[in-house]
C-alpha positions in Angstrom: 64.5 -35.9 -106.0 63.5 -32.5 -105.6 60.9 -30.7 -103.3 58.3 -29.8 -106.3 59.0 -33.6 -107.7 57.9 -34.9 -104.5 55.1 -32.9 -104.2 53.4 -33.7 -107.4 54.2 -37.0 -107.4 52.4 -37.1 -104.1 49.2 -35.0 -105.1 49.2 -37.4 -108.7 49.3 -40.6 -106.4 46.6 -39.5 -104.3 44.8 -38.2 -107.2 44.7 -41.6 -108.5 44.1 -43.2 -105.3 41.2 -41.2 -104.9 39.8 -41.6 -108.2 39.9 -45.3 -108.1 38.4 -45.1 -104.6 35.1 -43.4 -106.2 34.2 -42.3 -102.9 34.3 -38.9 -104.4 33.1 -37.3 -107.5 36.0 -37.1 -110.1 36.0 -33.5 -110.6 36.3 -32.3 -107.1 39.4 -34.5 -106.4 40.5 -32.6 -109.7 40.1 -29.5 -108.4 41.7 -30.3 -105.1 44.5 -31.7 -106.5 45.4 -28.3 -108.6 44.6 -26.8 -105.5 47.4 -28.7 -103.7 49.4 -28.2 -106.5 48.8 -24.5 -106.4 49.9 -24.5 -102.6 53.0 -26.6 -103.5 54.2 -23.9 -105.2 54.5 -26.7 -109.0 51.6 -24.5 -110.3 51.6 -21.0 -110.5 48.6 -19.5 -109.0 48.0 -16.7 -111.8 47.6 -19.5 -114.5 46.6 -22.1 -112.3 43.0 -21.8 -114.2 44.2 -21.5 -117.6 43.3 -25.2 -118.3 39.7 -24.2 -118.6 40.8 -22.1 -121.5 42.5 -24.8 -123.0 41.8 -25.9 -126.8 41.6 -29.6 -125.1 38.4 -28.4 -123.3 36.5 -26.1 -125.9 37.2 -29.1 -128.0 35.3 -31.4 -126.2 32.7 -28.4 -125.5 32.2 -28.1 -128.9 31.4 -32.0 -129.7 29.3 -32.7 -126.9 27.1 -29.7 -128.2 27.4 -30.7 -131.8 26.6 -34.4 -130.7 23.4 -32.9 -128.9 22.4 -30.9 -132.3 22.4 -34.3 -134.2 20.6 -36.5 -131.6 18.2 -33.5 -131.4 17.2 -33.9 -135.2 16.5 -37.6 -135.2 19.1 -38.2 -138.3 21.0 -40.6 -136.7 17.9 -42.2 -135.0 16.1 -42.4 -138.6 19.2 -44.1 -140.1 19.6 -46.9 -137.2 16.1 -48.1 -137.5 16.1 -47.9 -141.6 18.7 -50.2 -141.1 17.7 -52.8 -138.0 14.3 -52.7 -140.6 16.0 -53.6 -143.7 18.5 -56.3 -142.0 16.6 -59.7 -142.0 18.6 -62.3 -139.9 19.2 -61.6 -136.3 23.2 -61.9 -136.7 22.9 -59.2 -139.7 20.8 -56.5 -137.3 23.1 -57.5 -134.6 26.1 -56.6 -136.6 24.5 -53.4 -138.0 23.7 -51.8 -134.4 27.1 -52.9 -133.2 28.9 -51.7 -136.2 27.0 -48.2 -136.4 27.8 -47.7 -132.5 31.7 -48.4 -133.5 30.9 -45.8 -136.4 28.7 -42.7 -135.0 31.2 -42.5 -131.8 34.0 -42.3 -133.7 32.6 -38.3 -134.7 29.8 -37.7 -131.4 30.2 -38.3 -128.1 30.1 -41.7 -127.2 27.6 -41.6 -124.7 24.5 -39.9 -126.5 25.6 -42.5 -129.2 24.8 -45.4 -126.9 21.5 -43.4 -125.7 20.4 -43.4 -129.2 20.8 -47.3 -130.1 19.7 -48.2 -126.9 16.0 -48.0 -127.9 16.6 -49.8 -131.6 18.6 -52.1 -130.0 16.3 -53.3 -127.3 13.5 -53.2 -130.1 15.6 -55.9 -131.8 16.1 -58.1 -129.1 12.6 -57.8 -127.9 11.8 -59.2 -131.8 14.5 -61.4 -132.1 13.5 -63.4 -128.7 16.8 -62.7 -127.5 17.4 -61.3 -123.7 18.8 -57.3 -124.1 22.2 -58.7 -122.2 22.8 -60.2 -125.3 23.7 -57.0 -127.4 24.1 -54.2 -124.4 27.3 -54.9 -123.4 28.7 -55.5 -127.0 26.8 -52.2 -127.8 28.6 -50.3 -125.1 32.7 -51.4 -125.8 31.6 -51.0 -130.0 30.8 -47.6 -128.7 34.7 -47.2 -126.7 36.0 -49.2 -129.7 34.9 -46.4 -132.2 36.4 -43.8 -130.0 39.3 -44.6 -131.1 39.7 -43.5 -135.0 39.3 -39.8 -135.1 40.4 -37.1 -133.3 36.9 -36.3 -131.5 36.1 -39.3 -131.3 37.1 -39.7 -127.3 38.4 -36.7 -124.7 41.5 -38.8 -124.4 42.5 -38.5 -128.0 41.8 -34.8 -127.8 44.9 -34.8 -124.7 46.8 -36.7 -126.3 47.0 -34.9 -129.4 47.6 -31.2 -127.2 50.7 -33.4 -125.6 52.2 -33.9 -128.7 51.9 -30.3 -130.0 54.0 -29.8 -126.6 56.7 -32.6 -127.7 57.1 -31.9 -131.1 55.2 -28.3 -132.0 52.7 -30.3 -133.7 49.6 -31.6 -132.8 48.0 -34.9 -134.2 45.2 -34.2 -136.5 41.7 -35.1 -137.2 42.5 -38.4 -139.1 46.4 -39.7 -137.4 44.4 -41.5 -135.3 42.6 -43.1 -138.5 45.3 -46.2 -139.3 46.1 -48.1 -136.3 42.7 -46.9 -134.6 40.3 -48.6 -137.6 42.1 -51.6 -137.5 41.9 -52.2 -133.7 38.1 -51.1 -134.2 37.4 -52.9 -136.9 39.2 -56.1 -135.9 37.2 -55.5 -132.4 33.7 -55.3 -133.5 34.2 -58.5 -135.5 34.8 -60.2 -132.5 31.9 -58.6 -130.4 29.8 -59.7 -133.0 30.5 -63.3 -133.9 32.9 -64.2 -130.2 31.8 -61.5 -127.7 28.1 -61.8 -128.2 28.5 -65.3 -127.4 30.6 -65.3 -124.0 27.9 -62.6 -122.7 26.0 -63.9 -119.8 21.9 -64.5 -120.6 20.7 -63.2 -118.1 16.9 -64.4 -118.9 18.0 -68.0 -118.8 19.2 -68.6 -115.2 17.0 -69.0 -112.3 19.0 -66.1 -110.0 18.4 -63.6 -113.2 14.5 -64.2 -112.6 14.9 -61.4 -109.8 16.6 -59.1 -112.1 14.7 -56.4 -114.2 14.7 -56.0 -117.8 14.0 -53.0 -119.4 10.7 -53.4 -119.8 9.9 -54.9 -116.1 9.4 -52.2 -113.2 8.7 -51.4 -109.9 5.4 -49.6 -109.3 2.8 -49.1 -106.9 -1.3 -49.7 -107.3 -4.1 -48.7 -105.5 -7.7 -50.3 -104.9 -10.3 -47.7 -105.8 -13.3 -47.1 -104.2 -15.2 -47.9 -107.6 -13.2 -51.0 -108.3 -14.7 -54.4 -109.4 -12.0 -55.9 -108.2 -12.9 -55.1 -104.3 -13.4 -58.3 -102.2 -11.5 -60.6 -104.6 -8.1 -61.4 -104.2 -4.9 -61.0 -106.5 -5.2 -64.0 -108.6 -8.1 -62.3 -110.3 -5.5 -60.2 -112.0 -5.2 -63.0 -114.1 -1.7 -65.6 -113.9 1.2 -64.2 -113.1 3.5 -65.8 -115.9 0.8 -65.4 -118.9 1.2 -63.0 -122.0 -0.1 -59.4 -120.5 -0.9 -61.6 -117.4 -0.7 -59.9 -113.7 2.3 -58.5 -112.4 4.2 -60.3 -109.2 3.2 -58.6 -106.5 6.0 -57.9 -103.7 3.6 -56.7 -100.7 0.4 -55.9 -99.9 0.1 -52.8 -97.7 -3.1 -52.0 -95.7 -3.1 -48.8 -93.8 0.3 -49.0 -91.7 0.1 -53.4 -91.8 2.0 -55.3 -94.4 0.4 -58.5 -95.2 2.4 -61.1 -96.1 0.9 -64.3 -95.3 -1.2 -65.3 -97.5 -0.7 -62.6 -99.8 -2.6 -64.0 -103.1 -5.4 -65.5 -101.5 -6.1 -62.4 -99.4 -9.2 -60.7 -100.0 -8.4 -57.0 -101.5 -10.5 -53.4 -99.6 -10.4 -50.0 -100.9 -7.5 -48.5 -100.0 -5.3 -51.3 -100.5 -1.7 -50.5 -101.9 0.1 -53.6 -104.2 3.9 -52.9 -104.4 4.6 -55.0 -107.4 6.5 -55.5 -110.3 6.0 -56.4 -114.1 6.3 -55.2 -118.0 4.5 -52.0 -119.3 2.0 -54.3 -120.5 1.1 -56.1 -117.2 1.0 -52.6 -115.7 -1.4 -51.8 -118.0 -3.5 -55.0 -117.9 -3.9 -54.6 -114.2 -5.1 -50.6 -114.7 -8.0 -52.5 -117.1 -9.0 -54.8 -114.3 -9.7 -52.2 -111.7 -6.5 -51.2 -110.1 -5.0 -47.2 -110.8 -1.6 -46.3 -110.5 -0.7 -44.4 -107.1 1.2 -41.1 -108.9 -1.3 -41.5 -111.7 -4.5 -40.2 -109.4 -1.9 -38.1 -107.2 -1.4 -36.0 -111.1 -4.6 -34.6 -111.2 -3.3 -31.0 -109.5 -0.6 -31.3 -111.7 -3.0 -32.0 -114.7 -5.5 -28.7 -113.8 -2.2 -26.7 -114.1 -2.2 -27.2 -117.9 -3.4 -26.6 -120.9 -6.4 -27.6 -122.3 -4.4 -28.9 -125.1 -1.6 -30.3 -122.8 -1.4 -33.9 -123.3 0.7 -36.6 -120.9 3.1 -38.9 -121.9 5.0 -41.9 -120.6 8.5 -41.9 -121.1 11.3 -44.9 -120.0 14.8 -42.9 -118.9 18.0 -44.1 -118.0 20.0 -42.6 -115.3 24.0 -42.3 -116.0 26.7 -42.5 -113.8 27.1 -39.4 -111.7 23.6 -38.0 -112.6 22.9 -35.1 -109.9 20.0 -37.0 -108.8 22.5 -40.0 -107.8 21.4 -41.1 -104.3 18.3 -39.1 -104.3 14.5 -40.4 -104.2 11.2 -39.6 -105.8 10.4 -37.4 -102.7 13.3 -36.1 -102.1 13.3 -34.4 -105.8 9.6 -33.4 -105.3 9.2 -35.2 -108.9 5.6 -34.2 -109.0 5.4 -30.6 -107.4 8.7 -29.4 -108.6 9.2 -31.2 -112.1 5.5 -32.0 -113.3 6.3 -35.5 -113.2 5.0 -38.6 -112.2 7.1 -41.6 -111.3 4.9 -44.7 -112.2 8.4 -47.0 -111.6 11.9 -48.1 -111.6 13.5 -51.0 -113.1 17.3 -51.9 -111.5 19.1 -54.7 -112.8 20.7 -56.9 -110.1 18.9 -55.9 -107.1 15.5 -56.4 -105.6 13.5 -53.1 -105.0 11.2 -53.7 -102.0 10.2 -50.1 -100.3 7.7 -47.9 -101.7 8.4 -46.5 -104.5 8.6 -42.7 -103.4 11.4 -43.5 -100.9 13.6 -45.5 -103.6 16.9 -44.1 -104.1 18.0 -43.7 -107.5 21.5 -45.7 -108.6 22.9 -45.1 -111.5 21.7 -47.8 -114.5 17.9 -47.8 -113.1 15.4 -47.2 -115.7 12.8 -44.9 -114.4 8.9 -44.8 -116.1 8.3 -41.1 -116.0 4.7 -39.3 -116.6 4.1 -35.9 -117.6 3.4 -33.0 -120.5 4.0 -34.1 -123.5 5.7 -30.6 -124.7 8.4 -31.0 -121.4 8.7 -34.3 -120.6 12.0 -34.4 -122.6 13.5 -31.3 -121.6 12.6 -32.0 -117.9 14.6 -35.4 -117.9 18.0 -34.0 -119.4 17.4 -31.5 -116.4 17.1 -34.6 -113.9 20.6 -36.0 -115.6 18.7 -39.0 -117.6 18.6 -39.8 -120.8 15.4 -40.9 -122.5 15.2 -44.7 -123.7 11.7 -43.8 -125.6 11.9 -42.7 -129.0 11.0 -39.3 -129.6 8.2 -38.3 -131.7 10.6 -36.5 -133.8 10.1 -34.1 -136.6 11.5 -35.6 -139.8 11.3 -32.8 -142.1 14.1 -32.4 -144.5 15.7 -29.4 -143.4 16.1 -30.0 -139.8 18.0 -33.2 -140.6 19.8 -31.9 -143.2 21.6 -29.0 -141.7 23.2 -29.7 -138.9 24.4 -32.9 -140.6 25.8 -30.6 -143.4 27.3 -28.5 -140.8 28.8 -31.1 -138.7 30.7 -32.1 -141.5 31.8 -29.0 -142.4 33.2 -28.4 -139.3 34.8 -31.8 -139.0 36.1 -31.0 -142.8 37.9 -27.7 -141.4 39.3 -29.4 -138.9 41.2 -32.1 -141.4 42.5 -29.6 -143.4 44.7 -28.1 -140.1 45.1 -24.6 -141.9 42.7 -23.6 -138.8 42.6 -25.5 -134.7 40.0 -28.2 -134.1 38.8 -25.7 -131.4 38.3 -22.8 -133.7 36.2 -24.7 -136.1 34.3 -27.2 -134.0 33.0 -23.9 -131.8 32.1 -22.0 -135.4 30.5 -25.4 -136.2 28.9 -25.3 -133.0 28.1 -22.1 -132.9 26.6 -22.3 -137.0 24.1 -24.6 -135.5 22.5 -22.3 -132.7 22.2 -19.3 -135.1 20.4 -21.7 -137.6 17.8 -22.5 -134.6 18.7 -26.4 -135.1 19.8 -25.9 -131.0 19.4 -23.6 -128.7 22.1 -22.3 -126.1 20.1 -24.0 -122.8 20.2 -27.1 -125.2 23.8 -27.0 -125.6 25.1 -26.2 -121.9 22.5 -29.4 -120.7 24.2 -31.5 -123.0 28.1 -30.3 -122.0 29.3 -32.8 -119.5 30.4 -30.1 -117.0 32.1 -33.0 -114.8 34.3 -33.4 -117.7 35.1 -30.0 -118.4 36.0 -29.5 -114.6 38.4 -32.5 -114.7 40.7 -31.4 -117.8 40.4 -27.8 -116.9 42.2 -28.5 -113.3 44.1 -31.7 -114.3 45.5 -30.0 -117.4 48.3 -27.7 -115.4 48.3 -30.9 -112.8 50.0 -32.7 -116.0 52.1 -30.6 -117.2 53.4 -29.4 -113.7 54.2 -33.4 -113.8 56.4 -32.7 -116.7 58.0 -29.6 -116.2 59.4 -30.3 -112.3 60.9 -33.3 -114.1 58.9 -36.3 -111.9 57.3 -37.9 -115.1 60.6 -38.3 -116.4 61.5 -40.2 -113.2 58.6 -42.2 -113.7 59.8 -43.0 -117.3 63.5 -43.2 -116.4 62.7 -45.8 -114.0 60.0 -47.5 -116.3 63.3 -47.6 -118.9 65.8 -48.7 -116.8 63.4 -51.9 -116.1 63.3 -52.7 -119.9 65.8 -51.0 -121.2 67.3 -54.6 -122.3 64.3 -55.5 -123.9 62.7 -54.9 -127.4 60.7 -51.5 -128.0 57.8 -53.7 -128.7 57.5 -54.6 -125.7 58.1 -51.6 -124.2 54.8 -50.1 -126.2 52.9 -53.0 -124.7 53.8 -52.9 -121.1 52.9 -48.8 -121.4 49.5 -50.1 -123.5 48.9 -52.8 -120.7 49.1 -50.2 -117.7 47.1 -47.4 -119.4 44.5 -50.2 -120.0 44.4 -51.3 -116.0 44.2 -47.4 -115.0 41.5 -47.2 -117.3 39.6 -49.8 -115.6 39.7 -48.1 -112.6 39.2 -44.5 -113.1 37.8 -41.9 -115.9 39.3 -42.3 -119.6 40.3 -38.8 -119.5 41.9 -38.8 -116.1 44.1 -41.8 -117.5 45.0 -40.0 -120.2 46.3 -36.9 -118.1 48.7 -38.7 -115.9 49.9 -41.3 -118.6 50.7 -38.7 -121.3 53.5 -37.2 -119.7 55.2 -40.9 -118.7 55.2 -42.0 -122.3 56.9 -38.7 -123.2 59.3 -39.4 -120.6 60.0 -42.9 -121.6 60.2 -41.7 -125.3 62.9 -39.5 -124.1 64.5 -41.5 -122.0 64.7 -44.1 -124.5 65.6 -41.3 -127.5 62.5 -42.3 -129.5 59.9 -40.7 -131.7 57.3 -40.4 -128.9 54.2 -40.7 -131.6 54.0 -44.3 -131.2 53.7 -44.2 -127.4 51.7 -41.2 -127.2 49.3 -43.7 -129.5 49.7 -46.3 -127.2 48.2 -44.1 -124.4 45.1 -42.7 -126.5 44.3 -46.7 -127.1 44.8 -47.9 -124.1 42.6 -44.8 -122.3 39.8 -46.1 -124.8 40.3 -49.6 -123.5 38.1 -49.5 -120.5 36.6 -52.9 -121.2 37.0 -55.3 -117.8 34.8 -53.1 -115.2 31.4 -51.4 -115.6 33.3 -48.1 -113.7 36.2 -47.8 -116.1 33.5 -46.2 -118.1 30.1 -44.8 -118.1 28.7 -46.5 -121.2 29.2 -49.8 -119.4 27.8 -48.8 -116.2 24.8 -47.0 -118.5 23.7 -51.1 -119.9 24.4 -52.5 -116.0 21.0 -51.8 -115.2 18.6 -52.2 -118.2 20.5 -55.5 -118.9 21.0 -57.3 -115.2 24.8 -57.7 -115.7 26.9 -57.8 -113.0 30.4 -56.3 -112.4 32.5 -59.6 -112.9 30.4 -60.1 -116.6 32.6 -57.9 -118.3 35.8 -59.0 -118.0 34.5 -62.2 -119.7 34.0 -60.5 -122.9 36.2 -57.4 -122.2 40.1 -59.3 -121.0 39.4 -61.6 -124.4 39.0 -57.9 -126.3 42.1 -56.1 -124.9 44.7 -59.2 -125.5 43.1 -58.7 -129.1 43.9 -55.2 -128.9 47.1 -55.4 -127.6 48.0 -58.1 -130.0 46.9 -56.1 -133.3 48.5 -52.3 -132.1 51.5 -53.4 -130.8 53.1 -54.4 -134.0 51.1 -52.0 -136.4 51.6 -48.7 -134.5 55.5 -48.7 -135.2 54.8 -49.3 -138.9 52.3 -46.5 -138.6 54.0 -44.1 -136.2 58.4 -45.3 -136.4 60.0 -45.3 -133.3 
């Protein structure tokens, strides 16, 4: 081995080490490792940055703005609840949401597609009497699954396809993904729906998932007012705790700087008590009726003399994603109120118990947060914050608005297709048709660009292909081929399917894709094969992040709102990759020859 094959082999494997560790955020150890890889001497330091020019990332630019444009109209929202109205049985809806995830992510980005079904879905189980953990997490790996059948449908596809314009001098296009990628989709869903749905734990039925929070169930604070009819009688007045719009359970009773806790229903309530409790939107209201006020609500009024006479306030449920900037940070650490105009009235987190006040709560990501504010902002302020609203908007349906950026999304996606022009070229124009038609604006389109993303292909990209061109993924293949090199192609495809699946588990889709890509063109020339089939094997198996709630951040997105906890998915998920394994394996060499 030489010096530079050492050296990148030992910046990849730390790369990976440190992504899987998740102590630190994915882009910086990105950025280190080109660094390292800079100081090596494997990457030259004059294009060391020409990843962030790369068709790979403007590609993935360009959907993430598109995707925005479309969520931003309220097409795709107006379509999902046409249909969850329309669909009569429960399996039917179930199937419908499920299905349409699969479909919309296989042209948006995957994760405002999730943010948009979120709301219907939850709607549906609310209706249906069925506990949100039901659908969530089939919600979320339909969403992966769909990922899978176009071009930019997933980041990894996009990588995979730029790696084969560097094998062969000819990148996939929009639709080569379309065969093998349907079928494993389609053939997926089916499962979630009629198997899947059924191995997901309820979390509403067992006694321990009484502690978790559904979406609807939060954290807030209340305070006794000095004009309260409640003062001098005691908690139970709320009304019972487990009745329709009864009282919420209160968690602690504070009284100047005392916590009562023993006898904590039967004792008398003075103005100036604070109740630290939790319960559904309803409750919360119910127990504003009987005489109680919510602690940010009051603390709004300077807030509230800032605006408008017409300004009016509303209450909005968010989610917060993995690796939001607000990660680790509380209510008054923010300044929510001063700084952002809002109020935080409380937080629902699935799987543990919230128990401080509600100011000094740290945000994680899957908590659900009730926001307050102007009616006109809210929505802009919370894709600020990193969240991603769970409320419906009280979108504009007129004709035009939906019409165009629809028409202009497939347009762009029609360009693309025909190949006479790169995917870059025309998903930018298409991008940039819909800013010049005012159906998004520019500040619109750089809030909705996953910048942690774009940092991680544009310094992994020359990590990659430093990988390849110092020869060390060929060592990696060569030694991959010498273990199997007795053994059938088949199963050659699924050993390199299997690992790309378990990196995917463990780190970012994208990031898998980077540092398998250049092993399966090893192996393919190793092995003196077409490398199509292998290269395919890597985009599915990227996609495939389906037995952890880190592999990907759809699936940490539902932790929260649904209670699940980390070992739920691989019950559902190991079941859905031996399926996936079992129907690519033999149909990508009929697809793709070796």
């Amino acid at each position: 081995m030489t010096f530079d094959q050492i050296a990148i082999l030992a910046i990849v494997v730390g790369a990976l080490a440190a992504f899987i560790w998740g102590r630190y955020r994915i882009d910086l150890v990105a950025m280190v490792a080109l660094l390292l890889s800079v100081a090596a001497g494997v990457v030259d330091p004059f294009t060391a940055f020409s990843g962030f020019g790369h068709p790979a990332v403007i590609t993935v630019v360009a959907v993430l703005g598109m995707s925005a444009a479309l969520t931003r109209s309220g097409a795709v929202g107006v379509i999902a609840e046409r249909i969850a109205q329309r669909t009569k049985s429960d399996r039917a809806k179930s199937f419908s949401l499920i299905g349409l995830a699969g479909l919309m992510s296989s042209v948006m980005n995957n994760v405002g597609a999730l943010a948009l079904l979120m709301p219907i879905t939850l709607s549906v189980a609310r209706k249906a009497g069925l506990s949100p953990s039901r659908l969530l997490m089939p919600l979320s790996f339909a969403s992966l699954l769909g990922g899978m059948v176009t071009l930019i449908g997933t980041p990894p596809n996009i990588i995979i396809a730029d790696y084969r314009r560097k094998a062969v001098g000819e990148s996939f296009q929009m639709f080569d993904f379309l065969p093998v990628g349907l079928a494993v989709a389609s053939v997926g869903i089916l499962y979630l729906v009629f198997i899947g749905i059924r191995l997901v734990p309820n979390r509403r039925g067992n006694d321990e998932g009484k502690r978790l929070f559904e979406l609807s169930s939060y954290v807030t604070e209340f305070r006794v007012p000095a004009d309260s009819r409640i003062i001098g009688q005691t908690i139970k007045a709320l009304g019972e705790r487990n009745e329709e719009g009864g009282r919420p359970t209160v968690l602690a009773l504070l009284r100047g700087n005392e916590r009562v806790v023993r006898r904590l229903t039967r004792e008398p309530l003075v103005e100036g008590d604070l109740l630290l409790a939790h319960g559904s939107a309803e409750q919360i209201e119910a127990a504003v009726q009987k005489g109680l006020e919510l602690v940010d609500a009051k603390e709004l009024d300077a807030i509230k003399s800032d605006m408008s006479e017409d300004a009016e306030l509303s209450v909005v449920e968010a989610v917060m994603p993995p690796r939001a900037w607000i990660e680790g940070r509380s209510a008054a650490m923010l300044r929510l109120r001063s700084r952002y105009g809002l109020n935080l009235l409380g937080v629902a987190r699935g799987g543990a118990p919230i128990n401080t006040r509600l100011r000094d709560v740290r945000f994680r990501a899957g908590d659900v947060l009730m926001l307050q504010g102007d009616s006109d902002q809210i929505y802009g302020t919370i894709s600020s914050l990193g969240c991603l609203p769970l409320a419906q908007r009280r979108m504009s349906l007129e004709r035009p608005k939906i019409l165009v950026p629809a028409l202009l999304f497939l347009a762009a996606i029609v360009a693309a297709s025909v190949g006479f022009v790169p995917a870059a070229v025309t998903l930018a124009g298409g991008l940039t048709a819909m800013v010049l038609t005012d159906n998004i604006s520019m500040a619109e389109v750089y809030d909705a660009i996953d910048w942690q993303i774009v940092v991680l292909l544009g310094a992994m990209i020359p990590v990659g292909t430093a990988m390849h061109e110092t020869g060390a993924a060929g060592l990696i293949a060569g030694a991959l081929a010498g273990a199997v090199a007795d053994v059938s192609l088949y199963l050659v495809l699924a050993l390199l399917l299997m690992l790309t699946m378990f990196l995917t588990d463990m780190m970012n889709n994208a990031a898998t894709a980077l540092v398998m890509a250049p092993v399966a063109l090893g192996i393919s020339e190793q092995l003196s094969v077409n490398p199509d089939p292998l290269l395919m094997a890597v985009a599915i198996g990227s996609s495939s992040a389906f037995l952890t709630p880190i592999g990907h951040q759809n699936n940490l997105l539902v932790m929260g709102p649904a209670g699940y906890r980390f070992g739920d998915y691989w019950r559902v998920g190991l079941p859905l990759d031996l399926l996936i394994i079992a129907v690519a394996v033999p149909l990508l060499p009929v697809v793709w020859p070796f």
